[in-house]
N, C-alpha and C positions, 0 to 999 in steps of 0.2 A: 631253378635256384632254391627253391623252397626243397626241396628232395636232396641240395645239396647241405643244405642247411641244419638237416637230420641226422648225416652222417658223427658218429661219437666222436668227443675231443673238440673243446672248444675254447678259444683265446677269448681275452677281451676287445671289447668294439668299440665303436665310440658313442652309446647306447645300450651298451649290455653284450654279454657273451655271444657268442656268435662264432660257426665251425670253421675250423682252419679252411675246409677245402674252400669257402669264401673268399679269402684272401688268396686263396691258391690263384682262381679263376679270375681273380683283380691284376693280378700280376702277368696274366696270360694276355690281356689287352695290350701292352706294348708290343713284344713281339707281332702279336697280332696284328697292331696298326703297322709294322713294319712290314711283312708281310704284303698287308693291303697296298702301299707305297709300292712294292715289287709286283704286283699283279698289273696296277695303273700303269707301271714303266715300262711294262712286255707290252700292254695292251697299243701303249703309244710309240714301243720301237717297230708294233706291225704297220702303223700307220707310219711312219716314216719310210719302213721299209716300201712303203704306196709312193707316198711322197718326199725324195728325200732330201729337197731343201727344207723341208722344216725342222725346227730345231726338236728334239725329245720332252725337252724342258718346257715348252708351252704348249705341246701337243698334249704332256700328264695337268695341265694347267686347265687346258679347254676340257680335258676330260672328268678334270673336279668338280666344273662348275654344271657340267652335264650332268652326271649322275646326281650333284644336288639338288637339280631342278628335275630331274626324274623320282626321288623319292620325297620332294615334298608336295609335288602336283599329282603326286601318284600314278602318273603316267605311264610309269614301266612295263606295266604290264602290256600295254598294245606292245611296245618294243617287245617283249619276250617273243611272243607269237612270232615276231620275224627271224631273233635271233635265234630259237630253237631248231627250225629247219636247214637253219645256215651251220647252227653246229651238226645236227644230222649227215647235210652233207657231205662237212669235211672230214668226219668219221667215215664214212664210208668211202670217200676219196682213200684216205689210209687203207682202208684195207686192199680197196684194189690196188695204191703202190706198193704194198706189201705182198699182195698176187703175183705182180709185174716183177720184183725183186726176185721172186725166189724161183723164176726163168733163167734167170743169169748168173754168173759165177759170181757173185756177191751171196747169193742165195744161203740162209740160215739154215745150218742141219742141224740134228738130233744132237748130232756129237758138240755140237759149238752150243748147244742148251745145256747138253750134260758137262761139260767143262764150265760152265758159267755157274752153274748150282754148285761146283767145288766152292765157292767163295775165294777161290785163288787169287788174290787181287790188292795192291796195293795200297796199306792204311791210309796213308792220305787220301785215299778218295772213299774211306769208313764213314766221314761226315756226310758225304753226298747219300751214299746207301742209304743212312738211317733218315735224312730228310727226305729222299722218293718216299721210305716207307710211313714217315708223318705225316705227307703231305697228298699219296697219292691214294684213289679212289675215296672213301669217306673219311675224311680229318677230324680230329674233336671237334673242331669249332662248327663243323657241318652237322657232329650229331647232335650236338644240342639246339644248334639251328632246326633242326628236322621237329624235334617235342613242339617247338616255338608256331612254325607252319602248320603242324596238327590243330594245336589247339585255336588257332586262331582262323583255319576253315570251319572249325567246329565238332569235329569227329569225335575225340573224345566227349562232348560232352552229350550225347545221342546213347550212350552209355549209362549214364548217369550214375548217382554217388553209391559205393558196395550198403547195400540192403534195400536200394529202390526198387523196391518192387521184388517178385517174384523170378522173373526175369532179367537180373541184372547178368547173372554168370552167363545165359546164353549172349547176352548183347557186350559182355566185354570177349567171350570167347570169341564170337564172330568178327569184333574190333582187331581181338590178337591175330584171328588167322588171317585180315587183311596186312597186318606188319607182317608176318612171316611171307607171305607173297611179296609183298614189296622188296624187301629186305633181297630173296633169292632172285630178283628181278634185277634188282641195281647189283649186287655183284656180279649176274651175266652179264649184263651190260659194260661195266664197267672193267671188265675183263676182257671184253671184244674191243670196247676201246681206246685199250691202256698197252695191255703186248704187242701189238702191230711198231707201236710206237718204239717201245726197247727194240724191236725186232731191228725196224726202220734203222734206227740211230748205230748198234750192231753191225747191219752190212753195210750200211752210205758212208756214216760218219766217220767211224772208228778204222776203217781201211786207208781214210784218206787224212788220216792223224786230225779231224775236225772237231776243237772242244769249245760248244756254244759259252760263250762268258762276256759279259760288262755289256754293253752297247750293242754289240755283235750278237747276241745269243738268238734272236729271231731267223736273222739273215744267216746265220748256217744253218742252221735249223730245216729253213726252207730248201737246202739241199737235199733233203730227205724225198722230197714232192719232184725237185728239177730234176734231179738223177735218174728218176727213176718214170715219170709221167713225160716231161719234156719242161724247155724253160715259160710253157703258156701255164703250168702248173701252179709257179710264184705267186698270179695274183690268186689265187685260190687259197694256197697256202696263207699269204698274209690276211688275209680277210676271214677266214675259216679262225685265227689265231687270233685274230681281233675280237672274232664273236665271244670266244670263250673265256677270255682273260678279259675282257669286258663285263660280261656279263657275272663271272666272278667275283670282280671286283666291287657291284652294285649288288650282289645278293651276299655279300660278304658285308658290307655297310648299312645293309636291312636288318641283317641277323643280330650286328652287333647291336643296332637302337634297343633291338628288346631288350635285351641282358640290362642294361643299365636301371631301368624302373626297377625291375627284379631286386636287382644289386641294393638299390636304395633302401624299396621294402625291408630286406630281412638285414640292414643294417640299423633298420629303425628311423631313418628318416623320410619318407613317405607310407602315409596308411594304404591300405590292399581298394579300399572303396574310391580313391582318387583317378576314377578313370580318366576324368578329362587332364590333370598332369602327366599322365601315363603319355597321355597323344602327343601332349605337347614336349615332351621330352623327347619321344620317337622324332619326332620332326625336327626338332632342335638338332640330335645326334647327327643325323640325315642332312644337315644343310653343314654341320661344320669339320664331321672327319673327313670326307673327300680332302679336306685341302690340309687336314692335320699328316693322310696318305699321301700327297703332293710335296708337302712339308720332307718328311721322311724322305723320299725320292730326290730331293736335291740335296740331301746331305749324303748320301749315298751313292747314287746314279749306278748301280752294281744290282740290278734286277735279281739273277740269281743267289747272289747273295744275303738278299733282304729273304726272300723265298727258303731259302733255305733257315735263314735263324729263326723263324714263324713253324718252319714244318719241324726243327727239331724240338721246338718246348711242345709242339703242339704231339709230340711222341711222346714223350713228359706226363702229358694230360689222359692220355689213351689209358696206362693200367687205373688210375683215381676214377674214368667215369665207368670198366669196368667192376673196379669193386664197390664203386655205388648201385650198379647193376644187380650184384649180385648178394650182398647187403641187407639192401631196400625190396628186393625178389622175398628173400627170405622172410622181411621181417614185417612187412607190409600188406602182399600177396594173401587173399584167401586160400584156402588149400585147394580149390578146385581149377585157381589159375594157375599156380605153380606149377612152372617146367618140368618136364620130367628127368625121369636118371640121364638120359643118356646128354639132352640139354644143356644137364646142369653140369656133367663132367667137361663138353664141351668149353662151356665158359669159363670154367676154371684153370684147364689146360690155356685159355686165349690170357686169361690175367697171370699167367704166369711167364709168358711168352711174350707179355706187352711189358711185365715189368722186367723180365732181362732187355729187350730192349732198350727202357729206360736207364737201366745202366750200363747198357753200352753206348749211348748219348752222352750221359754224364764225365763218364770214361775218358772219349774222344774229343769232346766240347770242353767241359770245365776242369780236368784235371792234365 
């Protein structure tokens, strides 16, 4: 927040000037909380889809109250350890129905990839494209999530401030080449287990005119896995679906606590040395948007819907935190850490590509 705060051009506060993109990132909280409401509502259509006399509407009820007793007891974390391998699995289940697909005449060819990259496709569904592309693999709200997780294992600051010592530039260089490993880690990954998916959805759903929407969207969905595995597949499916969109949802309402101390700070109404209000605000946030998400969810009940208005501003946000990136690189950066040519030309080809985007959001959405 503080690096966002840097950025040139600046409104009045309610304490003093302070950078538009401030206010930018204040207004992204709604959708956001929107969002969070549609992540809670998938999370609780998989469990109905388990159990289906229970109502949606108290399943997202018990699950507010869950996740607020998971982040103010801090508890979550034993739960991770379980939910990580449960999501492993059903990643890997995907692939292998994706194996198993492409045996039988539903099977994905070359030719029906290179027809799909025509964009030949009907604008009404230009809102959905550009919300997958908001929402899927790292989303804004996960990358500044991601600075938030760093600095509070500690990593950066094992680095320590530019002139400590003799050795600073080897121990930030060392620092950067652990983010570029990471960085090329999570897009393989998240590329193994993102295309099976389109693949999935591609030959199961779309043959058999199947469009997941409202109430519904889990339970077809799960035809991706029965089609293709057999019908012992579903409860894997729904559980595999529960993991992720659960656990989404609780590291989506972690991320969001921190932001708000930030926000305070560099608004001016909390000082940088108040750590003990810091905690107490974290824990505050943590016990009350679960059900602010819940909230949201019974005004709506349209899961993808709410997902979708959250991924498109959150495309919105993608070219603002690359040219903070590249900015703050330039203007910040010692020369021995600055990226190099081919780096930099990279990034600017990406903020160029994230702000047409942005206005083909704009476009489709508000105009």
């Amino acid at each position: 927040m503080r690096a966002l705060n840097r950025i040139p051009g600046r409104l009045p506060g309610p304490k003093g000037p302070v950078a538009w993109p401030v206010f930018v990132g204040l207004l992204a909280f709604i959708p956001g909380l929107t969002g969070l409401g549609g992540l809670m509502g998938g999370a609780a259509l998989a469990v109905v889809l388990i159990f289906p006399e229970l109502s949606s509407a108290w399943v997202v009820a018990g699950l507010a109250l869950l996740i607020a007793i998971l982040l103010s007891t801090g508890r979550y974390r034993r739960l991770e350890q379980v939910l990580i391998p449960l999501v492993f699995i059903f990643t890997l289940t995907t692939l292998v129905c994706l194996g198993l697909m492409q045996s039988t005449d539903r099977a994905v060819t070359m030719s029906d990839i290179a027809s799909g990259l025509q964009f030949e496709f009907d604008p009404t569904f230009a809102v959905l494209a550009l919300a997958v592309y908001g929402y899927t693999g790292v989303n804004s709200a996960e990358i500044s999530a991601y600075t938030y997780w760093c600095v509070e294992k500690g990593y950066p600051a094992r680095v320590g401030k530019p002139g400590a010592g003799d050795d600073y530039v080897g121990r930030a260089q060392g620092w950067l080449s652990v983010l570029h490993l990471d960085v090329r880690l999570t897009l393989l990954l998240i590329t193994i287990a993102t295309l099976p998916f389109y693949c999935l959805g591609a030959g199961v759903l779309h043959p058999a005119g199947e469009v997941p929407s409202g109430t519904e969207t889990i339970s077809v969905l799960s035809q991706m896995f029965t089609e293709t595995i057999g019908p012992g597949a579903f409860w894997l499916f729904a559980l595999g679906a529960f993991c992720i969109l659960f656990s989404s949802s609780v590291s989506g309402v972690a991320a969001g606590a921190r932001y708000i101390p930030d926000y305070l700070m560099e608004l001016g109404f909390l000082d940088r040395d108040r750590l003990d209000v810091r905690k107490k605000i974290i824990r505050t946030y943590g016990l009350l948007v679960p059900f602010v998400g819940l909230a949201f969810y019974l005004g709506f009940q349209q899961p993808v819907l709410m997902v979708t208005i959250a991924a498109c501003f959150g495309a919105l946000m993608l070219p603002l935190q690359c040219f903070m990136a590249i900015y703050l690189g330039e203007r910040t950066l010692p020369a021995e850490l600055k990226p190099g040519l081919v780096a930099k030309t990279f990034l600017r080809l990406t903020f160029l590509f994230q702000l047409l985007m942005a206005g083909l959001v704009i476009y489709f959405v508000a105009l």
